[in-house]
C-alpha positions in Angstrom: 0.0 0.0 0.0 1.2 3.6 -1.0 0.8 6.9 0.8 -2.7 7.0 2.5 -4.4 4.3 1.0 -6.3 2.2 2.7 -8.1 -1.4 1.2 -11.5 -2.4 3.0 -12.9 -6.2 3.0 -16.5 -5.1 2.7 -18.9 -6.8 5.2 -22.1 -8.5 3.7 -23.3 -8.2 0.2 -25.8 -6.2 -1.2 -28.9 -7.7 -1.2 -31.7 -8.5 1.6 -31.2 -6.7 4.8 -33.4 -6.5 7.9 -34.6 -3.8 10.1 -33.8 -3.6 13.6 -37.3 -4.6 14.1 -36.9 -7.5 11.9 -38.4 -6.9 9.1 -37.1 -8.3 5.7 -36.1 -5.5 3.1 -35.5 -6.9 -0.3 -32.4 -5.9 -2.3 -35.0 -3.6 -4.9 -36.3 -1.7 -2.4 -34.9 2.0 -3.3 -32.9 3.5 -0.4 -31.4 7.1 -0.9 -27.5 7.5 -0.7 -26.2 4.5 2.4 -22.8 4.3 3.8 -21.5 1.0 4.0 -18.8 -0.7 6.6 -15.5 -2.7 5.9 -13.0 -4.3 7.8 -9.3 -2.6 7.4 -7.2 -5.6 5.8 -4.0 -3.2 4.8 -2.6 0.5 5.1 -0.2 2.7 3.4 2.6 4.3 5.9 1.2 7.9 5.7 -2.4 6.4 7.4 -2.3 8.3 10.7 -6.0 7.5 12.3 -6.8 3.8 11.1 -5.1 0.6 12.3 -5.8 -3.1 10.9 -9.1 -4.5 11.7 -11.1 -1.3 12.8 -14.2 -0.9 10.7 -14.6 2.0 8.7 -17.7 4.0 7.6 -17.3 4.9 3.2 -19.7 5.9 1.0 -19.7 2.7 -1.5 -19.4 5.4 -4.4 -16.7 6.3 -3.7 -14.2 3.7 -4.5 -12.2 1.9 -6.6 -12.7 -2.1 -6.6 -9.4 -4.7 -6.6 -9.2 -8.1 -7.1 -6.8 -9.9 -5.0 -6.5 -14.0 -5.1 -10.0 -13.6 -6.2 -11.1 -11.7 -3.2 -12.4 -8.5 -4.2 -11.4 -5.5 -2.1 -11.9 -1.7 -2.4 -9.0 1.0 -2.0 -9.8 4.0 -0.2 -7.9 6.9 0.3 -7.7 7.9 4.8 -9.8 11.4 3.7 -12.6 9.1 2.3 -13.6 7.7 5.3 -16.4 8.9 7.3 -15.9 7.1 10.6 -13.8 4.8 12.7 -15.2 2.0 14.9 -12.1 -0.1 16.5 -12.2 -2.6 19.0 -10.3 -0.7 21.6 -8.2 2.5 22.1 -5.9 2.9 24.6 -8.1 5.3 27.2 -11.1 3.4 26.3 -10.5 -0.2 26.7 -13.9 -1.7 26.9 -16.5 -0.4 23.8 -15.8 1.0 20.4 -15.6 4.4 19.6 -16.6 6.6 16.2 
């Protein structure tokens, strides 16, 4: 990875998803613009703020897709990201922060 790149594994796939209430929302229903979530698999050595394995919060239209030993990633630049939602920090050890 170069300067402040970042590649994301993204979580899921687009298609059904439920509601906190458990409702089923089919993959045609028309949602306006949705931020998505990916795991941190690799970072460039000018990444300041995200550390492997922290989620990350992107807008899925912004990105660029790669395929890696037929895994398909996205590459992200650090500015691109929205939020941050790691395991632990070091004054917070117990719950995630965004």
């Amino acid at each position: 990875m170069l300067q402040d790149r970042v590649l994301v594994s993204v979580e899921g796939e687009p298609g059904e998803r439920r509601s906190g209430g458990g409702i089923v929302i089919p993959a045609t229903a028309s949602v306006g613009r949705r931020l998505a979530w990916g795991a941190v698999v690799a970072i460039g050595p000018n990444v300041r703020q995200v550390g492997l394995g922290d989620r990350v919060l992107f807008d899925p239209e912004d990105r660029a897709e790669v395929e890696l030993q037929s895994t398909t990633y996205l590459l992200l630049r650090e500015r691109d990201l929205h939020a941050i939602a790691a395991r632990t920090t070091p004054d917070e050890p117990t719950g995630l922060y965004i």
